[in-house]
N, C-alpha and C positions, 0 to 999 in steps of 0.2 A: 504494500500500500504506500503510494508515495501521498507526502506531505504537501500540501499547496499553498505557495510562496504566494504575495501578494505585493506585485511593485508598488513603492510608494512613488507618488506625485511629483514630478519634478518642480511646477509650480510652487503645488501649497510648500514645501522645502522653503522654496525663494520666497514664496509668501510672508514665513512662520520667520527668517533670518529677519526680513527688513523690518517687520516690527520689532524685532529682539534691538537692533540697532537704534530706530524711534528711539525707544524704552529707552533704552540707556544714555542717548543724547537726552533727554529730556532731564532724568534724572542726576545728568551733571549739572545740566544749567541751572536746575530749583538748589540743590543739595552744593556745590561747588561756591566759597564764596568770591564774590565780584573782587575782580582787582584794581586794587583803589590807588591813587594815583599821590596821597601825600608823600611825605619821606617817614619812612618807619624808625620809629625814640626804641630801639634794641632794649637797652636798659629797661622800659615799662616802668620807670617812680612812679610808686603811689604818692599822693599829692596827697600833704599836712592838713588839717583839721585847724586851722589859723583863722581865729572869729574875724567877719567882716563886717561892712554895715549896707544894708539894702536901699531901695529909694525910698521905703515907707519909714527908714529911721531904726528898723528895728537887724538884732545878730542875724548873720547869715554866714553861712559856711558852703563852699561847693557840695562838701559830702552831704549833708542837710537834703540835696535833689537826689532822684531817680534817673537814671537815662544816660541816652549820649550827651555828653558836654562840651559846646565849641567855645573856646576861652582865647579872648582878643586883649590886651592890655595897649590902654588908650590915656587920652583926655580930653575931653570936648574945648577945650582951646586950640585943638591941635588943627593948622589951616589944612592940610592935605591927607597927609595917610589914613589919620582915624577917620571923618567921612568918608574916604575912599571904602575903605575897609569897612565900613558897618554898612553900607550900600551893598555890596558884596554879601555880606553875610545875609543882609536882609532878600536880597534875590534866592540865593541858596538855598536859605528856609524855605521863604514861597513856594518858591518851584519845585519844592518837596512834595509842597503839600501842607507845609507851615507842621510838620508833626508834631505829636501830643508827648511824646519818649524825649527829644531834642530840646536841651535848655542853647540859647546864645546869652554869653554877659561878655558886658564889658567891664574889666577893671580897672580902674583909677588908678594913673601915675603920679597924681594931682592930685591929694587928698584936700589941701587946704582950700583951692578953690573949687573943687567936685564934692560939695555938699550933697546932701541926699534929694533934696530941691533942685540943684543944677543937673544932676545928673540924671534925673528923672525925666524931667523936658528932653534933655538930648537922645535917650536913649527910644525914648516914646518917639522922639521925630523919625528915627526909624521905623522901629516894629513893637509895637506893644507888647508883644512875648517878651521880649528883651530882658533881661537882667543888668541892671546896672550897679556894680559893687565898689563903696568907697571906705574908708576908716582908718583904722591906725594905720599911720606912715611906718611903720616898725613891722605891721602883719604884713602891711604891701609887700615890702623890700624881699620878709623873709618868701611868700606864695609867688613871688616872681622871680627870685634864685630856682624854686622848686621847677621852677619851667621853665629854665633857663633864657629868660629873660631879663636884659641889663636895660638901665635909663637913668638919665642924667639931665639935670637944669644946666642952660647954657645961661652965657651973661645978658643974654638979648628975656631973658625970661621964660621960654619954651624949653619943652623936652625932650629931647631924642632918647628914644627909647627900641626896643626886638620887638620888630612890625607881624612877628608872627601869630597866625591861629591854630592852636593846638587841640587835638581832640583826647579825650578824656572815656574811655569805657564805662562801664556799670559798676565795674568795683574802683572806681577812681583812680587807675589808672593812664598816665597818659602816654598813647599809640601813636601818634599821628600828628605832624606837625606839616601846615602848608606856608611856603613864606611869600612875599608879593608875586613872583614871577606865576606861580601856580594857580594862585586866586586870580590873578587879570585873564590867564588864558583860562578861568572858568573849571578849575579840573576841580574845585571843591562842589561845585554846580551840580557833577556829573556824579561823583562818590556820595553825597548825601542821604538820596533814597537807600542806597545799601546801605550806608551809615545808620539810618534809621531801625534798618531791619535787625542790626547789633551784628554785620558783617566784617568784624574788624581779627 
C-alpha cells in the first residue's frame, strides 16, 4: 500500500513568507525605538533635588514633575538667544501635540531681576504650559553645574551663558542635550513625539 504524498502550494509558501516579513517589518517599526537626533550625556547625572521658586511664588523642584523634561537656562533680558530659543521650544511642543507627559521650563540666570512676576509674563508670552523657574542664586549656580551649564555677567550688564536644551527622562535623569545648530535645523521638532512616547 503506498502512502499518498500531497504537494504543497507553491503560492500559498510565497503567500505565508511575505506576510511573515509584513509581521516583522511592522513589529520593528512599533517595538524599535526612533533615532533621535540630540547628542547623547553617556554619563546619564541624575539631576539634584535643589528647591527653586515657581511663577506662582511658591518651592519647586524639577523632580516634584512627572514626564519628559526639556530644561533651557535663560533670562528674559536676554535680546536674542533666549527668545530664539523658547520660540523653538514653543513650536516643538505644539507640533507635538502640546503633550500632557512633556514639562518645558525655563531657568533663570537672572534671579535678581527674574522675579516670579517677571518671569511669568515672559514665559506665558510663549506657551502657557511653560514652567518658569527662579530663586536662590546659590540653587541656580549649583542645578546649572549639574547640567553643565556655565554663565556669567558681562560689564555691559547681560549674561552669557550654555544656550543649550537638555532633556531629562522619568527618573530625572539627563539623556539628551540639543545645542543651537540642532534646534535651528528643527531636529528637536522631529525627536519630540518619540520623546513623548518615553523613547529615549
Amino acid at each position: 500500500m503506498q502512502a499518498t504524498v500531497k504537494k504543497t502550494n507553491p503560492t500559498l509558501i510565497t503567500l505565508i513568507l511575505g506576510l511573515l516579513v509584513l509581521a516583522g517589518i511592522w513589529a520593528y517599526k512599533k517595538f524599535t525605538p526612533a533615532e533621535l537626533h540630540g547628542t547623547v550625556v553617556e554619563a546619564k547625572p541624575l539631576i539634584p533635588e535643589l528647591p527653586l521658586i515657581d511663577t506662582a511664588g511658591k518651592p519647586h523642584t524639577l523632580n516634584q514633575d512627572a514626564g519628559i523634561k526639556l530644561v533651557f537656562f535663560g533670562f528674559t533680558r536676554c535680546p536674542d538667544i533666549c527668545p530664539a530659543t523658547m520660540s523653538i521650544l514653543r513650536r516643538a511642543y505644539e507640533g507635538a501635540g502640546s503633550p500632557r507627559n512633556v514639562k518645558v521650563y525655563l531657568i533663570s540666570v537672572d534671579p535678581e531681576t527674574d522675579t516670579p512676576a517677571v518671569l511669568k509674563r515672559y514665559v506665558e508670552s510663549f506657551q502657557k504650559d511653560f514652567v518658569g523657574l527662579t530663586g536662590n542664586a546659590d540653587n541656580i549656580a549649583r542645578l546649572a553645574n549639574a547640567f553643565y551649564v556655565g554663565f556669567n555677567e558681562n560689564p555691559d550688564g547681560l549674561i552669557t551663558h550654555t544656550d543649550i536644551v537638555a532633556v531629562l527622562d522619568q527618573q530625572n535623569r539627563m539623556r539628551l542635550i540639543y545645542n543651537q545648530e540642532k534646534l535651528g535645523k528643527g531636529l528637536l521638532d522631529q525627536d519630540l513625539p518619540a520623546l513623548a512616547k518615553g523613547q529615549l
